[in-house]
N, C-alpha and C positions, 0 to 999 in steps of 0.2 A: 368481652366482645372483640374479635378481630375485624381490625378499621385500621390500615396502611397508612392514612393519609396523616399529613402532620398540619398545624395549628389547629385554632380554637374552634371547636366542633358547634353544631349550632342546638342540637339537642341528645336524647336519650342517653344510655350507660357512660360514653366517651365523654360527652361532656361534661356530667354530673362529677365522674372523677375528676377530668379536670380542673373542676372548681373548686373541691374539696382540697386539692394541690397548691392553691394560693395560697401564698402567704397570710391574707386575715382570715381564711377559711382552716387552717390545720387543726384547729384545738378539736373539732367538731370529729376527727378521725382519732387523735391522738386519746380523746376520750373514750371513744368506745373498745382501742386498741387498748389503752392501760399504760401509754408510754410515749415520749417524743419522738416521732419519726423524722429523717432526714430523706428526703425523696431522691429517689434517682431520676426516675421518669415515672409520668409526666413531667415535665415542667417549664413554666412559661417561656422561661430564659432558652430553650432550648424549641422554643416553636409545640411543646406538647410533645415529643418524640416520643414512641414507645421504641421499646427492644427486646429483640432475641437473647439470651441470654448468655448464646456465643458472639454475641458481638460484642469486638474489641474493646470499647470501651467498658461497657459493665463487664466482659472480664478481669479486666484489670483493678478498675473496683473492686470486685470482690474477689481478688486473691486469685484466680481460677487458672490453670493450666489451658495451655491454647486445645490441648486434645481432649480435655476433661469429660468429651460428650462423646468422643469418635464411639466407640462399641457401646450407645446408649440411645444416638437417636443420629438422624440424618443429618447433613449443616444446613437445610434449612428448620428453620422451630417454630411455634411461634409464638407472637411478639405478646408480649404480655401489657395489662392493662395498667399495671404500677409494680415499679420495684422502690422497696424504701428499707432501711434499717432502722433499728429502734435504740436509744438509748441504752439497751442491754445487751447488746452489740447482736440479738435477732434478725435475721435479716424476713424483710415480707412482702411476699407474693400475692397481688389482688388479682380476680379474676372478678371482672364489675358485668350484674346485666339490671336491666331495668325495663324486661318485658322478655317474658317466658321463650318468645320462638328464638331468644338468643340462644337458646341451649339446643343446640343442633346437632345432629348425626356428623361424624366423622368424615371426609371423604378419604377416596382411594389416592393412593401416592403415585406419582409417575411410575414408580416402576415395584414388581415385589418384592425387589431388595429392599428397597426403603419401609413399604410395608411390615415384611417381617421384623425386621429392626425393632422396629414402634412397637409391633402387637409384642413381639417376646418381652420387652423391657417393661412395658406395663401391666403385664401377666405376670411375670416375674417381680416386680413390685404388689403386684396387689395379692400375690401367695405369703410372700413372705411377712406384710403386713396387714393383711388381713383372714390371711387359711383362706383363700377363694382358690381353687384348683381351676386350674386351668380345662374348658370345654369346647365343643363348638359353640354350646349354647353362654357361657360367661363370656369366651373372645366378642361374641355376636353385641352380648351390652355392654363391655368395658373398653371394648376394640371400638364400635362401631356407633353403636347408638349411642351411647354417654360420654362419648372420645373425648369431649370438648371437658369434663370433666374429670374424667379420667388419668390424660394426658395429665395436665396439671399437678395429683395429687402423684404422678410419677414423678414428675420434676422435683417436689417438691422433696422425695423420699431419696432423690440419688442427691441431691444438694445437701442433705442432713449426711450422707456420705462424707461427700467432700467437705463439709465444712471442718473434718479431722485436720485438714490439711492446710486453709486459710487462715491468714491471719486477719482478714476482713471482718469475719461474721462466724457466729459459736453455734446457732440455731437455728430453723427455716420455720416457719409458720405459713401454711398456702390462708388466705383469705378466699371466700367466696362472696362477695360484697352485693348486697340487692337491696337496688334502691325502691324505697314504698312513695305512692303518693307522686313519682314523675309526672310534674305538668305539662312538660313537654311533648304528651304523649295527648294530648286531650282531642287530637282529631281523631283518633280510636279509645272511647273510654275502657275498652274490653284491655289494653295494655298497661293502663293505669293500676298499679296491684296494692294490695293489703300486705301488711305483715303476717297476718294468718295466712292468706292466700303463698305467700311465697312460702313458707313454713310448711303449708299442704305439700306445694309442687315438690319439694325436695324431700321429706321423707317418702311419698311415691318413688322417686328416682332411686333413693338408696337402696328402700326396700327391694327393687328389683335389684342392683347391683350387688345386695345380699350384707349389705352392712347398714350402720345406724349412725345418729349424732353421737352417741356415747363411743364408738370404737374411730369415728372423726377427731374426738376433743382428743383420746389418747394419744393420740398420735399429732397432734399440734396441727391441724386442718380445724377452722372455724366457718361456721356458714353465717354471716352479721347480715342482719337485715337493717338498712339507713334511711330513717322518713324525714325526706329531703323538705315537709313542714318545718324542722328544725333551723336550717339555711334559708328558707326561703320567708322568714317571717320579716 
């Protein structure tokens, strides 16, 4: 979910990860992950900050050259829901929602330099890693209508790039993180979702995107569904 603002959110995807980011709350991630994670952002001591990925300080974290992005994406990005690494020096990318309209169409960029940027890099990731040719009609759902998805699993595939080069982190994993069962949501119970129910909505979405779970996992992109019953008991 992109949300700018910094501290303790008061409810849906921002602040469920949040929580999951305490310190008595980690095992509950670290479990479904497979591994001890070290967070970068979120984190409390840091007011909750999320970040860009070219900002300086998780640059520097993870190894990353200041230009690493220049002929990849524009310098604004955006800001991700959690960066953490994992005991096997993995590093990993959440992208947290906990009610379906967070999966929103892309907007246009100030200008069509910036646009073309984006669409070429994510076309050009998504041939190479998955045979999707480049169309009007593929730019139309991996450009446009899935961007918020899309975008991500590019990040995800240039950083398995660079990770040749860091001595931070050896492998990238994108998360897709959807929380089941958010109470926070109980003054619309239509946004309150199942685990079947999220599991529908996103093989829908791949199916048009022209991929599956099985060519996600190969590729080290995971879709976890989290029923926040587990934290909340």
């Amino acid at each position: 979910m992109s949300n700018t603002s910094i501290g303790l959110a008061k409810k849906g995807s921002k602040y469920q990860m949040q929580r999951l980011t305490l310190k008595e709350n980690l095992h509950y991630l670290n479990r479904k992950i497979g591994e001890s994670l070290t967070w970068l952002s979120p984190v409390k001591e840091e007011e909750f900050r999320e970040y860009q990925l070219n900002n300086k300080k998780i640059s520097k974290r993870l190894d990353l050259n200041e230009n690493a992005f220049i002929d990849f994406w524009p310098s604004r990005q955006s800001q991700w829901d959690g960066i953490a690494i994992g005991e096997s020096g993995t590093l990993y990318l959440f992208e947290a929602k906990s009610h379906m309209s967070e999966i929103q169409p892309g907007k246009e960029g100030k200008s069509e330099e910036n646009n073309h940027l984006k669409y070429n890099s994510i076309m050009l990731i998504a041939k190479e890693t998955f045979g999707i040719q480049s169309s009007v009609e593929t730019q139309n759902i991996w450009c446009k209508r899935y961007y918020q998805i899309s975008n991500r699993i590019a990040f995800q595939q240039k950083l398995i790039q660079l990770s040749k080069d860091s001595n931070a982190f050896n492998n990238v994993v994108m998360v897709f993180l959807n929380f089941v069962n958010d109470r926070t949501w109980l003054s619309d119970n239509k946004m309150v979702y199942t685990s079947d129910e999220w599991d529908n909505h996103y093989n829908c979405i791949l199916s048009q995107m022209g991929i599956n779970r099985e060519s996600l996992c190969t590729h080290d992109i995971r879709i976890i569904n989290f029923d926040l019953s587990e934290i909340d008991k």
